[in-house]
Structures are given as structure tokens and as C-alpha cells.
DOGU-761892 format. One record per residue: residue in three letters; x, y, z of N, C-alpha, C, O, CB in turn. Coordinates in steps of 0.1 Angstrom, whole numbers. Glycine has a CB too. Example, Ala and Ser with C-alpha at 12.3 -4.5 7.8 and 13.67 -1.06 7.14 Angstrom:
 residuo    nu    nv    nw   cau   cav   caw    cu    cv    cw    ou    ov    ow   cbu   cbv   cbw
     ALA   132   -57    78   123   -45    78   132   -33    78   142   -33    85   113   -45    90
     SER   128   -22    71   137   -11    71   129     0    79   134    11    80   141    -6    57
% end
This chain:
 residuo    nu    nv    nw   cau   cav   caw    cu    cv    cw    ou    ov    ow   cbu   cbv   cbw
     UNK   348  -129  -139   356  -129  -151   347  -132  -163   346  -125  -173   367  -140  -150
     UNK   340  -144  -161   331  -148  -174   318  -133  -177   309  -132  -186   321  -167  -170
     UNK   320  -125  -168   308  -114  -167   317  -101  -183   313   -94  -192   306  -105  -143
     UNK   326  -105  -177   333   -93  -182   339   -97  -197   343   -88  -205   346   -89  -170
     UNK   337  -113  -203   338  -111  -214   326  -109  -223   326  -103  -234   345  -120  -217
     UNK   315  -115  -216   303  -112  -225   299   -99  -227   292   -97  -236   291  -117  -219
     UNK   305   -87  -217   300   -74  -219   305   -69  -232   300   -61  -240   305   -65  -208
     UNK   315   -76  -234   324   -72  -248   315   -78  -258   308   -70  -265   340   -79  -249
     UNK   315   -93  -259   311   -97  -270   300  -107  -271   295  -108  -282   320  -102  -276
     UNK   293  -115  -259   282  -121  -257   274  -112  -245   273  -118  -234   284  -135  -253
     UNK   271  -104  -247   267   -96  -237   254  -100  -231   244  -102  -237   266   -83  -242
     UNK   255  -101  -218   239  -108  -212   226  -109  -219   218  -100  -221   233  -100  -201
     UNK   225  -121  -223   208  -123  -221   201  -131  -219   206  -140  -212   201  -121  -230
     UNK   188  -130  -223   176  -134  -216   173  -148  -220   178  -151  -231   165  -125  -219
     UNK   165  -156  -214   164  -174  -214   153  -172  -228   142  -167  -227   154  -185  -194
     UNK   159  -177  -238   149  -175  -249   141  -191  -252   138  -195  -263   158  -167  -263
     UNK   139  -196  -241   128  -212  -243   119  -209  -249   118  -216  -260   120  -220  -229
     UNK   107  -198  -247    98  -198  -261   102  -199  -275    98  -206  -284    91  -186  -261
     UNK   111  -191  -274   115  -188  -289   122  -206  -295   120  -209  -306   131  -173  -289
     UNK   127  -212  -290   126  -225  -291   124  -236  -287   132  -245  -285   131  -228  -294
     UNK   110  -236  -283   100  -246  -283    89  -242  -295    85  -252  -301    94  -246  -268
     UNK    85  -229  -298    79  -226  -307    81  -234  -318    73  -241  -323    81  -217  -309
     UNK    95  -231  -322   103  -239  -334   102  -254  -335   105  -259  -346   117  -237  -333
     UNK    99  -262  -325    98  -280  -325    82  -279  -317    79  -287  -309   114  -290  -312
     UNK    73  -269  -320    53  -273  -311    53  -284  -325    58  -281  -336    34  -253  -311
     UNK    48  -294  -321    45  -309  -331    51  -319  -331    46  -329  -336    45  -309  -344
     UNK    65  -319  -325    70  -329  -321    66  -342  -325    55  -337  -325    71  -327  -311
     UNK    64  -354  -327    55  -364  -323    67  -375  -318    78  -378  -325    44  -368  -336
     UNK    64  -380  -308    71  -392  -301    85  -389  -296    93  -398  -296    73  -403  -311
     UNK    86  -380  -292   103  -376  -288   104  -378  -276    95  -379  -268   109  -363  -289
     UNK   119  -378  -274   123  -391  -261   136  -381  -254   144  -375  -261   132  -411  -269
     UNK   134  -381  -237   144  -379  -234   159  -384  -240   159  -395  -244   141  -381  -225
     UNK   170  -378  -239   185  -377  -246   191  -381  -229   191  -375  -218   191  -358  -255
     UNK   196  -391  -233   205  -400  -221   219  -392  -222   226  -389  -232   207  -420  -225
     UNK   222  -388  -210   236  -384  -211   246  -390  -213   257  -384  -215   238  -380  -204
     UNK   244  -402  -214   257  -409  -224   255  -404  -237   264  -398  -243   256  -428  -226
     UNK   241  -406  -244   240  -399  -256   245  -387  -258   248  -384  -270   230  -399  -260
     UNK   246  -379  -248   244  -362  -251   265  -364  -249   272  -355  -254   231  -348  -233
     UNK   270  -374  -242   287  -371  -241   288  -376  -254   293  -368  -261   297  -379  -229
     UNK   286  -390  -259   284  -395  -267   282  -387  -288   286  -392  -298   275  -401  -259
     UNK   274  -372  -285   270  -363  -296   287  -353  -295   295  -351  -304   252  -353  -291
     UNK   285  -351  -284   300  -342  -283   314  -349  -289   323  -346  -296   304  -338  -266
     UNK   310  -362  -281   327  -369  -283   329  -376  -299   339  -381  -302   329  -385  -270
     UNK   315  -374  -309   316  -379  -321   321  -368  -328   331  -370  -336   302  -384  -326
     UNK   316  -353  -327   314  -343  -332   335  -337  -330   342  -333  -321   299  -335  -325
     UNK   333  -340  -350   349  -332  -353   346  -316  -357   355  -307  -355   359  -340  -370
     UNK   332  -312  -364   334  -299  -369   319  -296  -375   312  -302  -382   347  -297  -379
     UNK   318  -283  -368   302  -279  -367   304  -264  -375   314  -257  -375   294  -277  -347
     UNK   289  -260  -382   291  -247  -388   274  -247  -383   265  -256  -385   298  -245  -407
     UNK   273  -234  -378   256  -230  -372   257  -213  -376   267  -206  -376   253  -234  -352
     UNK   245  -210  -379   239  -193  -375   234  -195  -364   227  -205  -361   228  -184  -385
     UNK   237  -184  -357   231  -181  -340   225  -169  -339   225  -159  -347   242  -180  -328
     UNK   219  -170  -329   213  -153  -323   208  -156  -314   202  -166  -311   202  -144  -331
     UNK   212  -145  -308   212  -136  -291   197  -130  -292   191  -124  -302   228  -119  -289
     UNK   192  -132  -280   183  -121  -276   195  -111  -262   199  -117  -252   166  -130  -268
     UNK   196  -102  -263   207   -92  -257   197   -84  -246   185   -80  -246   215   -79  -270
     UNK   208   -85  -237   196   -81  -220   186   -67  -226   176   -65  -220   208   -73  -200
     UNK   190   -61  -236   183   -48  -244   174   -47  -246   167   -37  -245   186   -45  -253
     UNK   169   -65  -255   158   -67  -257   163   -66  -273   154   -70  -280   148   -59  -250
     UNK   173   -62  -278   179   -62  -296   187   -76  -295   191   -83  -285   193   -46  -301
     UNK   187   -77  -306   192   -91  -312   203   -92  -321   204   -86  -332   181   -97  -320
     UNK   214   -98  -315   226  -104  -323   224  -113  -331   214  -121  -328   236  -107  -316
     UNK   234  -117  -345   231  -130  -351   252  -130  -355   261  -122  -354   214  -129  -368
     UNK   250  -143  -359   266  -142  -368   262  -161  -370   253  -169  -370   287  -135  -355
     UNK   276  -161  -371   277  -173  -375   290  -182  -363   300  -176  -358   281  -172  -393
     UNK   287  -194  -362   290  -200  -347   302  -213  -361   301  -216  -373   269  -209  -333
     UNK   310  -216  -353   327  -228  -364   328  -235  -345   331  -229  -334   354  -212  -374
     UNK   324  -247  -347   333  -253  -336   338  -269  -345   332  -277  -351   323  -257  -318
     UNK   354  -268  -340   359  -280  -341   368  -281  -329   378  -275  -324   366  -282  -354
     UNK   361  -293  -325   366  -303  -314   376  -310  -321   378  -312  -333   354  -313  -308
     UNK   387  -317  -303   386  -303  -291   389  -293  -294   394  -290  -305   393  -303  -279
     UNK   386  -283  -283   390  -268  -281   388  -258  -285   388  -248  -278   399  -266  -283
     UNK   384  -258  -300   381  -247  -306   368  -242  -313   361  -248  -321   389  -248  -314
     UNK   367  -228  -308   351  -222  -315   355  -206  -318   364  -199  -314   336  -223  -302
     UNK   342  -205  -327   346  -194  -335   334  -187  -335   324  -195  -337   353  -197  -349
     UNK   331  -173  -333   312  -164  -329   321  -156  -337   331  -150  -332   303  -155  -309
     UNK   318  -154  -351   316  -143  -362   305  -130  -358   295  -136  -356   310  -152  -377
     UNK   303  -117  -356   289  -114  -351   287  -107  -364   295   -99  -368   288  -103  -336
     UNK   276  -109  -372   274   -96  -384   277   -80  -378   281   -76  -368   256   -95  -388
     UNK   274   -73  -391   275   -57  -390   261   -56  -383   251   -62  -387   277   -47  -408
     UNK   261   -47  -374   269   -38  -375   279   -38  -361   288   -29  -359   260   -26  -378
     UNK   275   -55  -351   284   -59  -341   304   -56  -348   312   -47  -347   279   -79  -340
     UNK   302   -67  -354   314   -73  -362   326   -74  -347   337   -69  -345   320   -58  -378
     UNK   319   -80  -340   324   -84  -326   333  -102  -333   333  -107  -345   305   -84  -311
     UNK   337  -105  -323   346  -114  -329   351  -124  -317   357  -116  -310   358  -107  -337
     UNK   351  -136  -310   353  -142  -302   361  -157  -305   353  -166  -307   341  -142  -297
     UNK   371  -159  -306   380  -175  -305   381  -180  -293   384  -174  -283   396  -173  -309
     UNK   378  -196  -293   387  -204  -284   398  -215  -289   395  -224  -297   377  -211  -274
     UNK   410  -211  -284   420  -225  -291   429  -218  -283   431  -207  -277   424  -228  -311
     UNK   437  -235  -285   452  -235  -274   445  -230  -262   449  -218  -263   467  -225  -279
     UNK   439  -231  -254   435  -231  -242   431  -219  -234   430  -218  -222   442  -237  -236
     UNK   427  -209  -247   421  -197  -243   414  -192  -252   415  -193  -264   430  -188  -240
     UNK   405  -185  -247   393  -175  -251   396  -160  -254   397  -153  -245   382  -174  -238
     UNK   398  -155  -267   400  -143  -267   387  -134  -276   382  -137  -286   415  -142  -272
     UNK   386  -125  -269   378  -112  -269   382  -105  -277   393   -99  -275   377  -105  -259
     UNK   376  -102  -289   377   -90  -303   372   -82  -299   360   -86  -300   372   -90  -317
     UNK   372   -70  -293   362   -59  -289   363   -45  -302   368   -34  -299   368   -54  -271
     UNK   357   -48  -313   356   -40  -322   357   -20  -317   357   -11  -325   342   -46  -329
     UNK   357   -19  -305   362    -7  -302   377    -8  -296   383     2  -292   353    -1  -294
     UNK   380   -20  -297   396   -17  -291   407   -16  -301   406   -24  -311   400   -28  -282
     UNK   419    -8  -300   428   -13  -307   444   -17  -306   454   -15  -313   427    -5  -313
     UNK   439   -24  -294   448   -32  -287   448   -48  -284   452   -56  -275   446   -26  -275
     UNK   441   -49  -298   439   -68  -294   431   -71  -287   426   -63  -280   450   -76  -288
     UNK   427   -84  -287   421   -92  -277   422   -90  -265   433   -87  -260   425  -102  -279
     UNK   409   -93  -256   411   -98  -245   412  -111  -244   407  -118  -252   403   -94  -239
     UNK   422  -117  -233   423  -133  -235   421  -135  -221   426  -127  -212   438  -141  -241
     UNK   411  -149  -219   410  -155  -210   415  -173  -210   414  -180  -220   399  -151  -209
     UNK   419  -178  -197   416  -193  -200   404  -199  -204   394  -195  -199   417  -200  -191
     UNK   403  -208  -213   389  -216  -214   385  -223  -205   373  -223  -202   387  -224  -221
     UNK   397  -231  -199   393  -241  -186   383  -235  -177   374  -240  -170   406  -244  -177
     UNK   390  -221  -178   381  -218  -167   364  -206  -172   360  -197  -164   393  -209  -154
     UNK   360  -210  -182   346  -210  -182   340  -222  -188   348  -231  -191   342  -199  -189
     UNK   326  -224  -190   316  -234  -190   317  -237  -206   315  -249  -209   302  -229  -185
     UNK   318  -230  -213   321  -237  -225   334  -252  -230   334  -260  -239   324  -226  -232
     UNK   342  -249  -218   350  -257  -220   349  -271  -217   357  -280  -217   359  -253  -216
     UNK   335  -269  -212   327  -283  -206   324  -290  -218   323  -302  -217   310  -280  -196
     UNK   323  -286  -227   317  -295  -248   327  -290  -254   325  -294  -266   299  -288  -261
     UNK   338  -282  -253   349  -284  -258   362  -295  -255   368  -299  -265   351  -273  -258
     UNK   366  -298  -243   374  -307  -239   372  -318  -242   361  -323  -241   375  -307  -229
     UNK   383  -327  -247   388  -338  -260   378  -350  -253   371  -355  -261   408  -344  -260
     UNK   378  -353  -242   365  -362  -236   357  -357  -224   360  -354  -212   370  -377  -233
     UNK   345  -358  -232   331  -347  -226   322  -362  -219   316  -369  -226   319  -336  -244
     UNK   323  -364  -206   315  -368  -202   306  -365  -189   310  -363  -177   318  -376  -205
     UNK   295  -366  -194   287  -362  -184   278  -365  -174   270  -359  -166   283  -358  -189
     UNK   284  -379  -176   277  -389  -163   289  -389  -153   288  -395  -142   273  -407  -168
     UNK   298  -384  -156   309  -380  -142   301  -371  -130   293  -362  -132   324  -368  -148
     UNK   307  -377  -117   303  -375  -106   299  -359  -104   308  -352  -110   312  -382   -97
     UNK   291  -353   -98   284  -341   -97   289  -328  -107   292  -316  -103   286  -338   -82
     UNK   290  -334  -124   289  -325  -135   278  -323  -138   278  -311  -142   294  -328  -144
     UNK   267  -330  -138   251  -329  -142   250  -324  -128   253  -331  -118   241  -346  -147
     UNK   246  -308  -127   231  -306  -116   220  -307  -123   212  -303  -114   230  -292  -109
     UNK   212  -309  -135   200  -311  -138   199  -315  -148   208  -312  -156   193  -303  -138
     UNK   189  -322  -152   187  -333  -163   170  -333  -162   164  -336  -152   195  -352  -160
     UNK   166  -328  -173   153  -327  -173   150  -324  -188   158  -321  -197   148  -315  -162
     UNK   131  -326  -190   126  -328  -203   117  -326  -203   114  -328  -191   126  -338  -208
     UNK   107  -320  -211    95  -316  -209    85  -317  -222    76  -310  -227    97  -304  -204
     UNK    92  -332  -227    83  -337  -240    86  -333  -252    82  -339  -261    70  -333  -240
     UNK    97  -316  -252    94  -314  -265   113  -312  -264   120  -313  -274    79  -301  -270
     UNK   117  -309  -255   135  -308  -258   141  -317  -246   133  -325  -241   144  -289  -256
     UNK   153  -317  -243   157  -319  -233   169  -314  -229   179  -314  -237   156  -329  -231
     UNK   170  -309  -218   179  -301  -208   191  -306  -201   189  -314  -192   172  -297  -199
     UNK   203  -301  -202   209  -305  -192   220  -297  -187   227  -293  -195   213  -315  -193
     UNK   222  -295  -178   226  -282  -171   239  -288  -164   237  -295  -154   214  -275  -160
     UNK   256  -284  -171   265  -292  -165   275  -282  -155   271  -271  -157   272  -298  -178
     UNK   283  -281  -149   291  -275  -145   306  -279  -144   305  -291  -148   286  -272  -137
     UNK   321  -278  -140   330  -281  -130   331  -284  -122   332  -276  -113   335  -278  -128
     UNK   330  -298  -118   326  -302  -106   336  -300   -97   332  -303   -85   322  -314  -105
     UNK   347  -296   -97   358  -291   -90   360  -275   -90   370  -269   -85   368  -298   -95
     UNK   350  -269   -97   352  -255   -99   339  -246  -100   339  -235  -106   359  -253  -111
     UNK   326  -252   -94   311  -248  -100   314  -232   -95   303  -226   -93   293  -259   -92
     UNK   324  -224   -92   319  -209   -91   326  -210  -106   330  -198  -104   325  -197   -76
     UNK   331  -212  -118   336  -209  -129   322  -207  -138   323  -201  -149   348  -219  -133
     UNK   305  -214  -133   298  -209  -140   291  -227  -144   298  -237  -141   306  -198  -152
     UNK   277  -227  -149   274  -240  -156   269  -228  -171   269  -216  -174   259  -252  -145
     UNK   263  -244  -178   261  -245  -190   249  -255  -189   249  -266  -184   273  -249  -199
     UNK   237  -247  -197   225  -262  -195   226  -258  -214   228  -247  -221   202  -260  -182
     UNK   223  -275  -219   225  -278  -231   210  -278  -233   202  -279  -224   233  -291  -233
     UNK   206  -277  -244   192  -282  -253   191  -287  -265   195  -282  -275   184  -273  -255
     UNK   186  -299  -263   189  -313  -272   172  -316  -275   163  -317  -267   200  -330  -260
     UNK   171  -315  -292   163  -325  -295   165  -337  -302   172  -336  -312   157  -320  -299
     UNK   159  -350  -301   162  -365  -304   158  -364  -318   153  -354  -324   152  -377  -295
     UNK   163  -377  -323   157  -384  -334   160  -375  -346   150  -373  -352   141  -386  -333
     UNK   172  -368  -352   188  -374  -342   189  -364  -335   187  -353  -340   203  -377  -349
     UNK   194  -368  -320   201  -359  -310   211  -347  -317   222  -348  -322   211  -369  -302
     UNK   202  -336  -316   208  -322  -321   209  -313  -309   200  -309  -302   200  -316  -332
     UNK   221  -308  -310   221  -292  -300   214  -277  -308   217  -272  -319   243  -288  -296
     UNK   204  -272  -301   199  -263  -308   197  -252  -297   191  -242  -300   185  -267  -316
     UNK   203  -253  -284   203  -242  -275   210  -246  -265   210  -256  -259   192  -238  -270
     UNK   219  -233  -263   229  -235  -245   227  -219  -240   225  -209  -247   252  -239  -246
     UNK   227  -220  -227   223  -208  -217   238  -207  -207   240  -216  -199   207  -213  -206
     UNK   243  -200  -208   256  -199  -198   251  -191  -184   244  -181  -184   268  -189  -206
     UNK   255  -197  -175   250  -189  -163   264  -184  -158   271  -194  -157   240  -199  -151
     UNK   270  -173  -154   280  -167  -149   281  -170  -134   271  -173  -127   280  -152  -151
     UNK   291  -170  -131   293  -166  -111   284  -155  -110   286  -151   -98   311  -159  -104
     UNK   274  -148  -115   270  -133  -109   254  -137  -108   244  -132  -103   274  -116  -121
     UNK   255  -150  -117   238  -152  -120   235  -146  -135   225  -149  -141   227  -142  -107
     UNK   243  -139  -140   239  -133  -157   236  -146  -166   245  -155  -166   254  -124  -165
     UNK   224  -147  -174   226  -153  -180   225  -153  -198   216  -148  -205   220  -159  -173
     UNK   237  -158  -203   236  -160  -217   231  -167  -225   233  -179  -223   243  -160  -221
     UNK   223  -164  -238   217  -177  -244   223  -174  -260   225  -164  -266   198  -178  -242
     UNK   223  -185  -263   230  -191  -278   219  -196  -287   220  -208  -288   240  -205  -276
     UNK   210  -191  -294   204  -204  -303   208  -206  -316   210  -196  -323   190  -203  -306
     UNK   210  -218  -319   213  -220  -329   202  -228  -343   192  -236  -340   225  -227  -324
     UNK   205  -225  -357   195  -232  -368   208  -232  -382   220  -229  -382   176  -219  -373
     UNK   200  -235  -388   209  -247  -401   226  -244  -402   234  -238  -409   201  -244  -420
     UNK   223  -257  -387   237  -262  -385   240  -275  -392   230  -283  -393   240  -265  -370
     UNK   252  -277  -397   255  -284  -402   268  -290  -398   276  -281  -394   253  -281  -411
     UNK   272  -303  -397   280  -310  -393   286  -318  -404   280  -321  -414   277  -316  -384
     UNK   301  -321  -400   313  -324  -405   317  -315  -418   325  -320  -426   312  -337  -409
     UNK   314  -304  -419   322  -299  -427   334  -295  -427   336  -291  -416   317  -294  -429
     UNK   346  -293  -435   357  -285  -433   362  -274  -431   362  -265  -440   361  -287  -438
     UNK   368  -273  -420   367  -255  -411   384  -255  -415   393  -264  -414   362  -254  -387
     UNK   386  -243  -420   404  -242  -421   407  -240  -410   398  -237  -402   413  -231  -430
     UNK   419  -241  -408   427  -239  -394   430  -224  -386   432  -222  -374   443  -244  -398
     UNK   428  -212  -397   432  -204  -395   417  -197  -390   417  -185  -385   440  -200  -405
     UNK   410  -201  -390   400  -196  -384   399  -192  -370   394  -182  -365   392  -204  -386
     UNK   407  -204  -363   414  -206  -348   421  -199  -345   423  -195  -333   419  -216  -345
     UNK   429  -194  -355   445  -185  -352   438  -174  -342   429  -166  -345   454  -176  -370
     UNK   443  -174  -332   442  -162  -324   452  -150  -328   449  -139  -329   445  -166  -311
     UNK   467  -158  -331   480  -147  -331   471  -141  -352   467  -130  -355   505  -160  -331
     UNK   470  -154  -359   465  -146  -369   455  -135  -370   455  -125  -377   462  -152  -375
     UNK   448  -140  -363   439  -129  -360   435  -117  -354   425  -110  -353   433  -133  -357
     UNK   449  -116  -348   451  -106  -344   458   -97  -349   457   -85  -346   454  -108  -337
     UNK   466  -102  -357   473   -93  -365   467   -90  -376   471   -79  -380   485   -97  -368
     UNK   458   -96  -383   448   -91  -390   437   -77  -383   429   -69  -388   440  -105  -392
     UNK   440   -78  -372   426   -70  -361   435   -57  -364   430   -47  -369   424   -77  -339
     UNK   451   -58  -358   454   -49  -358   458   -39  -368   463   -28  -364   460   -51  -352
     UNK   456   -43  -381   461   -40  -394   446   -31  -396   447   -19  -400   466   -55  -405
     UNK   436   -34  -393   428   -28  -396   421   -20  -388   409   -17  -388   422   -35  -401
     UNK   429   -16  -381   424    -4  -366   430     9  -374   430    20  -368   436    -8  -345
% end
């Protein structure tokens, strides 16, 4: 399932770690991110505004702009000439597929890996949610899943300290596909309107313009 929404609108790609680590080579004195801290960054966080970009299994590059306000809800704007469009709220994930003109695809959230840093308390020192927790001086990693559901897919986070910032997540599918997210001048607590989330608005907006 999670294979088949990315074809639409996060479409597979590739583990882009050079591309940020490059971005933090100089680091000086940085410290592994304790996973209390890393539940701790989520369970503070009311509302995030980031630009992102995809490296796309193609080897071409997506960018847009990334709206999450916790819980539940996120928002992947894609530029032109994508103009692809992705919501999560009220407990589903729907798919803008700029060639359709039949609405959204909708999925549950519960049941992909994002809903692991979206759900109202994120923690990650719960019993076999962390399969990996690792660091390598200059970020640190952590790779969560459903621990009652690990074929729905994990999510490894990338956190740099001083202050604990998310600046990369990698979605791994049931198939093994993997997606990557990076994110730069994100900013937090700003005010996101509501309708951003509207799925039903947004759809009827979608369909007006088909």
C-alpha cells in the first residue's frame, strides 16, 4: 500500500546521507540525541514550516514545501512543474495525483510510518519501536517502526544536536523501496491555518480545477 502512494506523489528514492552530511562537515562537539530527547522534540512541536527535496529513483529532483502541525497533520506542497499535493488529517493520508480527476487517493495514516511523529504522544523508548539508534559524530539516526505492525514500514529519523533538529527521514516500504525527505530553513511555531488540512476542502478545490 505505502508503495503505491509514493508512485503518485513521493515516488521512490534514493538514501541521500551524502547530501546531508556535507551540509553539517565541521560540526564541532556534537552529541548523540537520546531518545527521550528525540520523543521529547516531537511531543513539544505544535507547528513546523520546512522546504524539502527528493532525490527521485530517476536521479531528478523534487522540491515544495513540507506544514506539519501536530498531532496528525502534514502537508507536501510539490512546485511546478510536480504540483503533486499530499495531506494527512483526521486519520488519513490522501493522494493529489495532478493527473487525476477524480480526487484523492486516501489511505489510513495509522497504517504508514509517518504516523510514528505524527501521533499525539510519540515515544520512542517503547518496547521494540526503536530497531536502530545510531551516530556517527556528525547526525544521529533512528530508525522507528510499529511495533505491533513492522510489515506497515519503518522510518529512520535524522537529528542534529545543539538544538535537536530533524533535517532528514527515509521511509522504508514493506517492498524495501526507499524514500527520502530532506529538509532546510525550517522553522518552528509558526501559524499554519486550518484549511491547509482540509482534505474535503481540498478537494473540492482539486476538482474545480480539473
Amino acid at each position: 500500500m505505502w508503495d503505491q502512494i509514493f508512485k503518485l506523489a513521493l515516488r521512490g528514492m534514493l538514501l541521500a546521507t551524502p547530501v546531508l552530511v556535507a551540509g553539517f562537515a565541521g560540526r564541532a562537539e556534537a552529541e548523540q540525541v537520546s531518545l527521550a530527547e528525540v520523543s521529547r522534540y516531537f511531543n513539544e512541536m505544535q507547528a513546523l514550516e520546512a522546504k524539502f527535496t527528493q532525490i527521485n529513483d530517476d536521479g531528478t529532483l523534487s522540491t515544495g514545501t513540507l506544514f506539519i502541525h501536530r498531532p496528525g497533520r502534514m502537508r507536501f506542497e510539490y512546485d511546478p512543474p510536480e504540483q503533486a499535493l499530499v495531506i494527512a488529517a483526521g486519520g488519513s493520508l490522501a493522494v493529489f495525483d495532478p493527473g487525476s480527476n477524480t480526487g484523492p487517493e486516501r489511505y489510513p495514516l495509522g497504517r504508514t510510518p509517518l504516523n510514528i511523529i505524527l501521533k499525539r504522544d510519540v515515544d520512542l523508548t517503547a518496547e521494540r519501536m526503536v530497531v536502530d539508534h545510531s551516530y556517527d559524530g556528525t547526525v544521529t539516526r533512528v530508525t522507528a517502526q510499529d511495533p505491533d505492525n513492522p510489515e506497515y514500514g519503518s522510518i529512520q529519523l535524522v537529528f542534529t544536536d545543539a538544538p535537536v533538529e530533524l533535517r532528514q527521514w527515509v521511509i522504508t516500504d514493506n517492498s524495501g523501496s526507499l524514500t527520502t525527505v530532506i529538509l532546510s530553513e525550517t522553522a518552528e511555531g509558526a501559524r499554519l491555518p486550518s484549511r491547509l488540512f482540509s482534505i474535503i476542502s481540498e478537494t473540492e478545490n482539486w476538482l474545480e480545477r480539473r
